[in-house]
C-alpha positions, 0 to 999 in steps of 0.5 A: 514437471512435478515435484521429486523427493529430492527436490527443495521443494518436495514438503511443499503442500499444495492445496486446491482450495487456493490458486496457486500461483506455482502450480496448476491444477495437475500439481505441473510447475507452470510455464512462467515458472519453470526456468526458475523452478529448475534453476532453484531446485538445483540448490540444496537446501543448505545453499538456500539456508546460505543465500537467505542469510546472505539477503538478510544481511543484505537487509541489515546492512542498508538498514531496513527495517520497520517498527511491530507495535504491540500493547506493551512497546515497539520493537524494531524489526529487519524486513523480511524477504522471499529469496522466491520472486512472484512472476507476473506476465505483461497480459496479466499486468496490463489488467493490474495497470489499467485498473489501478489507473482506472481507480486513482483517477476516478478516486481523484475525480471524487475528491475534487467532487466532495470538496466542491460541488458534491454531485455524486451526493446530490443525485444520491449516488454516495450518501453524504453521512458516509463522508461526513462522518469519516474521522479523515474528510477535512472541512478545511479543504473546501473549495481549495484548488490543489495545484494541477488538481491533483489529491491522491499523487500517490495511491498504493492499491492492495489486490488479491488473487482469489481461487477463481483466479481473479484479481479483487481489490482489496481497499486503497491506499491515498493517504500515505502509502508505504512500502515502495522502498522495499520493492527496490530494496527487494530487487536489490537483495535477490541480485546480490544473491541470486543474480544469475537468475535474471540471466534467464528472465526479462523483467522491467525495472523498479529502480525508475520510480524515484525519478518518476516520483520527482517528476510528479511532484514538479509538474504539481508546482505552484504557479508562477515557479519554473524550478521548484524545490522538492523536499519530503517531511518525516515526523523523524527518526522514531517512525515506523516507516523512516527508513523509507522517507530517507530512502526516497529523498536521497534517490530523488535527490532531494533534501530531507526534513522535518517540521523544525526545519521548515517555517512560514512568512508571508504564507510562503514556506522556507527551509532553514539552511546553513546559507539562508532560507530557501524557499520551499514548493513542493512537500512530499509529507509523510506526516498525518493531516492532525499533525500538519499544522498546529494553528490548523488541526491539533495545536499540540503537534510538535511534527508540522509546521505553523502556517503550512496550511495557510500557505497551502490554501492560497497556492504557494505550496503543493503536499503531497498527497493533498489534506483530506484525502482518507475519506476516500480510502475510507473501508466504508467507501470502497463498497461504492467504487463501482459507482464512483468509476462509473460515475466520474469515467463513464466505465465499468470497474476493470478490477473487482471489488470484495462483497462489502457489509456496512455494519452502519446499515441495520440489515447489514449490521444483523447479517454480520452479527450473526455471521461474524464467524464467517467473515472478515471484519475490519476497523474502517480506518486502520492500516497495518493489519490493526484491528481485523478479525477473522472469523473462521480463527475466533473462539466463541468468547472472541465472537462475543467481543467482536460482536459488542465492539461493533454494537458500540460504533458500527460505522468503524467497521464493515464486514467482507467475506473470507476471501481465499488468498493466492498462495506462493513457494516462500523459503521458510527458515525452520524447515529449510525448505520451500512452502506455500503462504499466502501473498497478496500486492500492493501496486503503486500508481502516481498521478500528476498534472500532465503525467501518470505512472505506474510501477511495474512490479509491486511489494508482493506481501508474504504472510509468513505464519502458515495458515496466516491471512494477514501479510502486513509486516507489522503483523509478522508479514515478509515480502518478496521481489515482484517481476513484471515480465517484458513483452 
């Protein structure tokens, strides 16, 4: 079936330079599709305006929401949300499993490696500089043995769908992974205003993953305790990502702190409690690793907790995710995790990788200063859609100041070609009507000492600007419900 006149989404352009994940080629709504398109074409458009306030007030009223930092403050924002669902089929979402598993285990293996007998770099496969000088790799975590030998618990993988109609990682995500709480909350809101619609649809659950996130972290206990105590640390109210970490803690059933709440004695850590100090076992902390522990990293944190590292390095207490994990995220990294799968896995990468450009290496450096207006470049440790340029959308005068900044420290940055998103329906407020954006996602995969996960469904990422590449919220993004289908 095609699109009529009358239809909500009749101003919907489609563009072949895109996969569009509504419509093949001949402009027909896909199978998976068309129970859903014909049910929302059943709306008008002054239903949609309606049912799209109904889910923002749905936002507003569980308090979600997230911080947008610009140079002269911060402003706190409701999340936005796609009353559209991304449908994934269980053929397809069986690729996306495999290989986001696939990528956290070897990336766990190359942790374990690097702070301890560093192979991969002795037979020359990933050169040592590369880790060194990544601004996250900690010397402290030499030699420690994080208990069930466990760093990245929780890995967030960013994928796209190119026009070849093939999934690309775009970069991982192993040090503090964010957005899970939106996944649910996005299930949550489209039931509220559309649950007719999952009637007609048999899609898993997203509503597990607390749970399986409490059984990861107690299987990753210290030895010598049956019954840990779990708690999530948050640098507090102020941070960007706040609403998540009290989310997760009251699903999970588990207390909420911040770094004045805990203290250390004898290299054990202890919450303070209106009945006493309770021990703690396990820390899911949602804090940077300069802030963890100021007798440690920098001693002017007032978020961590004096002694925390120490009581770590002798196996009291488990973090979640381990210190020192970002090396491995690192942009400049990411070009060599064919190799790492390979290496550690003995396998060939199930999900590919984006074509990658070091801007530390001299004839790639050149290649990108002359090509910058062709590609994407992007800071090697930034999150949130900071500090990335795109080419093809730069002035002449904005070329020039990207080419200088990367002259003044080109092993910030790597280089990757313009990739051309996937594009979604997406309900946009100023034309009340239906038009394509461009989306990507973002898996969360769990890894614990006898357990794995992988949540099936994702936060399906909407840059919300037509035309826009990035979907970040903090850079304007929204989000929409992520379906996996049933077999």
């Amino acid at each position: 079936m095609s699109i009529t006149q009358q239809s909500i989404f009749a101003s919907y352009d489609k563009d072949p330079k895109f996969y569009d994940e509504i419509f093949d080629e001949k402009g027909n709504v896909k199978k998976v599709y068309q129970t859903l398109f014909d049910l929302y074409s059943g709306h008008s458009s002054q239903d949609f305006a309606k049912l799209n306030d109904k889910a923002k007030a749905s936002f507003f009223n569980q308090g979600i929401t997230f911080q947008v930092y610009t140079d002269q403050e911060a402003k706190e924002k409701i999340f936005p949300f796609d009353l559209f669902p991304r449908i994934i089929d269980t053929k397809e979402w069986d690729v996306i499993e495999q290989g986001v598993l696939q990528r956290s285990k070897a990336l766990n293996h190359f942790i374990w490696d690097i702070y301890h007998d560093k192979k991969i770099i002795k037979q020359g496969i990933v050169p040592l500089d590369l880790i060194t000088s990544s601004a996250n790799y900690l010397h402290q975590m030499i030699g420690i043995d994080p208990p069930g030998g466990i760093y990245n618990h929780i890995s967030g993988t960013d994928l796209i769908k190119h026009a070849d109609g093939k999934y690309y990682v775009l970069e991982d995500n192993i040090r503090c992974p964010s957005g899970v709480s939106y996944v649910i909350c996005n299930r949550t809101a489209l039931k509220r205003a559309l649950f007719g619609v999952f009637n007609h649809y048999n899609a898993h659950t997203v509503t597990d993953y607390a749970q399986n996130l409490l059984e990861i972290m107690e299987s990753v206990k210290p030895r010598g305790v049956d019954e840990p105590n779990c708690v999530v640390i948050t640098p507090g109210v102020y941070n960007s990502a706040y609403y998540e970490h009290s989310y997760l803690a009251k699903s999970m059933g588990v207390e909420l702190v911040e770094g004045r709440d805990l203290f250390v004695e004898n290299d054990f850590v202890y919450m303070q409690t209106i009945k006493g100090p309770e021990r703690v076992d396990v820390i899911y902390r949602r804090i940077d690793d300069a802030f963890l522990d100021p007798l440690e990293f920098r001693p002017d944190s007032a978020l961590g907790v004096p002694g925390l590292f120490s009581a770590y390095k002798k196996g009291n207490v488990c973090l979640v995710n381990a210190p020192g994990t970002g090396f491995a995220d690192d942009k400049a990294v990411y070009t060599y995790m064919p190799e790492i799968i390979k290496y550690y896995l003995g396998e060939e990468p199930i999900l590919n990788n984006v074509h990658t450009y070091h801007c530390s290496r001299p004839d790639e450096l050149k290649y990108v200063l002359e090509n910058v207006d062709k590609l994407v470049v992007k800071p090697v440790d930034e999150a949130g859609g900071y500090g990335i340029s795109i080419g093809n959308r730069l002035t002449k005068e904005e070329i020039e100041k990207v080419k200088k900044t990367i002259q003044a420290s080109p092993r910030k940055y790597i280089a990757q070609p313009i990739m051309s998103l996937s594009v979604h329906a997406t309900y946009i407020e100023e034309s009340e009507s239906f038009e394509s954006r461009h989306v990507d996602l973002r898996t969360f995969c769990l890894l614990g000492a006898d357990k794995e996960f992988v949540l099936k469904g994702g936060l399906t990422r909407v840059a919300l600007k037509k035309g826009n590449l990035i979907v970040n919220s903090s850079q304007g993004g929204g989000s929409k419900d992520t379906w996996v289908l049933k077999k």
